[in-house]
N, C-alpha and C positions, 0 to 999 in steps of 0.2 A: 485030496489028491489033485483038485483041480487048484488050486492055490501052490502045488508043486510042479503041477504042467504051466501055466502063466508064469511065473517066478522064472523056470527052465528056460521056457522057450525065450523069453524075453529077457533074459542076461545077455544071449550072445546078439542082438540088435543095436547097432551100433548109437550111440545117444540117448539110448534108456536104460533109465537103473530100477529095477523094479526092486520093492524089500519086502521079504515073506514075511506072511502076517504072522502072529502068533495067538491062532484062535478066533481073528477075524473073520467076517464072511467079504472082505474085499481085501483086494491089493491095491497096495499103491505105487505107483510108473513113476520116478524122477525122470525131468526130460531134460538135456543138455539145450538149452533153448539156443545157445550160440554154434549148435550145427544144423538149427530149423529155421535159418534166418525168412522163411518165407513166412512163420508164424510170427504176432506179436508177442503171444503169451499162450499159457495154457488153453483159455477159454478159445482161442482161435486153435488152438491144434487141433481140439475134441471135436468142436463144429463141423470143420471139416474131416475129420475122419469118422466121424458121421455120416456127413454127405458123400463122401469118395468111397467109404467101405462098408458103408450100413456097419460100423461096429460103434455100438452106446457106449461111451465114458463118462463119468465125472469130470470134468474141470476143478483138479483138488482146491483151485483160491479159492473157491467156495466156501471151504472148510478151512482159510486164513491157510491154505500150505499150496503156495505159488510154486511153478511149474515142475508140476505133476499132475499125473490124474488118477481116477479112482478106479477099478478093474470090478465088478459083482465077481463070485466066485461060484455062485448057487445055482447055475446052468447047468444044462445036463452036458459032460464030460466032451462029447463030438463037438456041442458049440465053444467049449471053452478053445480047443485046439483049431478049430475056424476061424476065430478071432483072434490067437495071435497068428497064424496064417496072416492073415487083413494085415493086422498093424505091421509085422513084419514088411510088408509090399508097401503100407503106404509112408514107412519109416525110409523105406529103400528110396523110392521117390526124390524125397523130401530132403534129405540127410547130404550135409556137407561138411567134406573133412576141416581138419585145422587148415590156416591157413600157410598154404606154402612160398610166402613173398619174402622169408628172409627176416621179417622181424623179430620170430619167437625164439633166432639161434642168438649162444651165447657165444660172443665174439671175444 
């Protein structure tokens, strides 16, 4: 159930793709790194949203699979929903749309 709460909550956050496990005891977050321009890469998201929200992640390049990170699932159920609480807030933060300068239209 907590791998359906995390999966849930964290589809409708703008710049992250989370993918339900099948039978895992983690998730894993794809993170759109080009609307986190303040991070360099995974390892700098997680760090930080460590230190901004006391929530632990993986840094998936760990595991050779760049930006993403890695979710435990085996919390008891209230901290799962705390934590994407956290990430939700510090994704809001963070998080910048495409860019509206006119380049990405087709003319």
């Amino acid at each position: 159930s907590n791998s359906e709460i995390c999966f849930n909550e964290l589809s409708s956050v703008p710049g992250l793709n989370p993918v339900m496990p099948s039978g895992a005891m983690y998730l894993m977050v794809g993170i759109e790194m080009d609307h986190f321009p303040d991070f360099k890469n995974d390892v700098d998201f997680t760090e930080r949203l460590v230190t901004e929200q006391s929530v632990f992640c993986l840094p998936a390049s760990a595991f050779e699979y760049p930006n993403f990170f890695r979710i435990v699932v085996t919390v008891p159920e209230v901290l799962m929903e705390e934590a994407c609480v956290r990430i939700r807030e510090f994704c809001q933060c963070y998080y910048r749309p495409p860019s509206c300068d006119g380049n990405d239209l087709d003319q």
